[in-house]
C-alpha positions in Angstrom: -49.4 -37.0 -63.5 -46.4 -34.3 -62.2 -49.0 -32.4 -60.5 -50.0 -35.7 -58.7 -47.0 -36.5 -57.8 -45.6 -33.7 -56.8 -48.7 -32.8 -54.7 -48.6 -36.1 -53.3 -44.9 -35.4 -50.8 -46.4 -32.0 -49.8 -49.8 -34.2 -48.5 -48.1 -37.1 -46.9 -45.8 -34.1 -45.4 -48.6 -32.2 -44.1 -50.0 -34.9 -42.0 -47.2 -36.4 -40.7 -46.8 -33.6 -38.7 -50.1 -34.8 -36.7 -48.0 -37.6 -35.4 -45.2 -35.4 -33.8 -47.8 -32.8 -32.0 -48.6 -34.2 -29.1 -49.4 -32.7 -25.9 -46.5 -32.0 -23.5 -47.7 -32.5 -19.6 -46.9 -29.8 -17.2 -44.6 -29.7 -14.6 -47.5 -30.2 -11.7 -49.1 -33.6 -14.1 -45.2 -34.6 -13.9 -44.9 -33.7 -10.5 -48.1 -35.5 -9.4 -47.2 -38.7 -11.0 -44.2 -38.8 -9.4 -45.3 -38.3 -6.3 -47.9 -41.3 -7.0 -44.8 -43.6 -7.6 -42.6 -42.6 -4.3 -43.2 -44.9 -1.7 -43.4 -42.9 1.5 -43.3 -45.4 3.8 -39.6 -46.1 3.2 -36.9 -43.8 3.2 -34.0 -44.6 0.2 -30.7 -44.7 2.4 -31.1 -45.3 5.6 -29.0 -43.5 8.5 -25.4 -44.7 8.3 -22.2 -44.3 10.8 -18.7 -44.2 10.0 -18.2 -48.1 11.5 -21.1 -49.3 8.8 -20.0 -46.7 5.6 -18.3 -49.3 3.4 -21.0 -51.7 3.6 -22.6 -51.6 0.6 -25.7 -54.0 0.8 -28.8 -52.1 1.9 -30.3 -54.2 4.3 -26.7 -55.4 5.9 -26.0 -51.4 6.5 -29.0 -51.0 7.9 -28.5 -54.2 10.3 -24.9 -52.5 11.3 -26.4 -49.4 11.6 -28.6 -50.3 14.5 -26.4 -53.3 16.2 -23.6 -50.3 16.3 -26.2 -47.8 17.4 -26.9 -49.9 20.4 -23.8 -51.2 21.0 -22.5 -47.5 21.4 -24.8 -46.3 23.9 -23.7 -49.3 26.0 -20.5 -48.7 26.3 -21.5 -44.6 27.1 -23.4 -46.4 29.7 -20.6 -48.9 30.7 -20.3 -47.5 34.4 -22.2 -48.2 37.6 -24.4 -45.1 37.7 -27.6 -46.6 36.4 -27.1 -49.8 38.0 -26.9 -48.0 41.5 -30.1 -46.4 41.2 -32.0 -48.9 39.7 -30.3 -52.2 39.6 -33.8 -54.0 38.9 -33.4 -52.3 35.1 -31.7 -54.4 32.6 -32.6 -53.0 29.3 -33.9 -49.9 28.9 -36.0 -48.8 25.3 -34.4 -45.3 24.3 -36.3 -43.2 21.3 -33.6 -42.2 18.7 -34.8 -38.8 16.3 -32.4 -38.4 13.8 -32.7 -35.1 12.3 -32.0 -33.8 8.8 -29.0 -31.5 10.2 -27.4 -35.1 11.5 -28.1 -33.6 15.4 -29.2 -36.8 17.6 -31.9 -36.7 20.4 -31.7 -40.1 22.1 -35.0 -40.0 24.8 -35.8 -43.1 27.4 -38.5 -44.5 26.8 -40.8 -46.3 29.8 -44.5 -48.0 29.8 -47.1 -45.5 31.1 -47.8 -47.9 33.9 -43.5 -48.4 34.7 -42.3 -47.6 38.1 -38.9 -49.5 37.6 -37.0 -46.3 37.0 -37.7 -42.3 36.9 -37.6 -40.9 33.3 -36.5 -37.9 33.9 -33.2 -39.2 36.0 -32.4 -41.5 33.1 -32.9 -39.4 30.7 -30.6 -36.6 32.4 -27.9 -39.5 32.7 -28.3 -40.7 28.9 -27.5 -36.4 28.2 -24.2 -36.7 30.8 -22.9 -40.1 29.1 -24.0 -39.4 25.1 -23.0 -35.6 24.6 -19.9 -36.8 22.8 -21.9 -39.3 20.3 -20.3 -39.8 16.9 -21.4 -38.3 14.0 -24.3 -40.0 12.4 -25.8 -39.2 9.0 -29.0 -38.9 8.3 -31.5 -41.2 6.4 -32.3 -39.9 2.8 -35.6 -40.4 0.9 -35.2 -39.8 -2.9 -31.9 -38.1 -1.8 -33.2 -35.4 0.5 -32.1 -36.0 4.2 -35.1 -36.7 6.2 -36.0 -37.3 9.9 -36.2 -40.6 11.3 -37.3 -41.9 14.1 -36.9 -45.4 15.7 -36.8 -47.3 19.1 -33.9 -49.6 20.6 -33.5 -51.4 23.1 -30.4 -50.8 25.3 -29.4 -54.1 27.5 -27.5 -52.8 30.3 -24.8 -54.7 31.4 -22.7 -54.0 34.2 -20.9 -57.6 34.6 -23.3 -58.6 37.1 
């Protein structure tokens, strides 16, 4: 009976341990499952500037983000150049890249078939009036700055 139950610890011992051996995954199974769950269409933070930075509600930053964005190139614009060469445009859709770095490339953007204004003069002018354009950070996804890329539409209003 002392044999049994001493015998008896050791067994119960012995194959508990089958419970606590199991198989550890490896980085690239951890890796791969991770990337399954990241939503790629959707970055985490998106771009911020210093007028939106206390804000903390994700979708009202973003909202301030881009009314601020387009209010700012405005006011660059907030002279008569435009409106003397092409006093027909009222709004004009501008490309914003937002690169990891923070740099800014702001690009005019017209329909293939446009004639209402030359590209290449607007864009030259949006260079001129937005080479002093504040700081803006860059979107993040999973808290890596990323590229983004978006289009706005600039109303140009010259107090006509």
């Amino acid at each position: 009976m002392k044999k049994a139950l001493f015998f008896l610890p050791v067994l119960l011992m012995a194959t508990s341990c089958q419970f606590f051996d199991s198989k550890v995954p490896s980085e690239e199974e951890l890796l791969q499952k991770r990337l399954k769950e990241i939503n790629w269409d959707e970055v985490s933070t998106y771009p911020s500037i210093s007028i939106c930075e206390g804000i903390l509600d994700r979708e009202q930053k973003r909202e301030c983000f881009f009314s601020s964005m387009a209010h700012l190139i405005q006011q660059k614009l907030n002279n008569d150049t435009i409106a003397t060469l092409y006093p027909e445009t009222d709004t004009i859709m501008v490309k914003v890249t937002i690169y990891p770095n923070a740099t800014l490339k702001i690009e005019p953007q017209a329909a293939k078939d446009s004639v209402a204004y030359d590209k290449m003069s607007i864009d030259s002018i949006l260079s001129a009036k937005l080479s002093d354009f504040p700081k803006v950070e860059p979107a993040q996804k999973e808290g890596i700055p990323v590229t983004t890329q978006f289009f706005l539409p600039v109303i140009l209003n010259f107090g006509n």
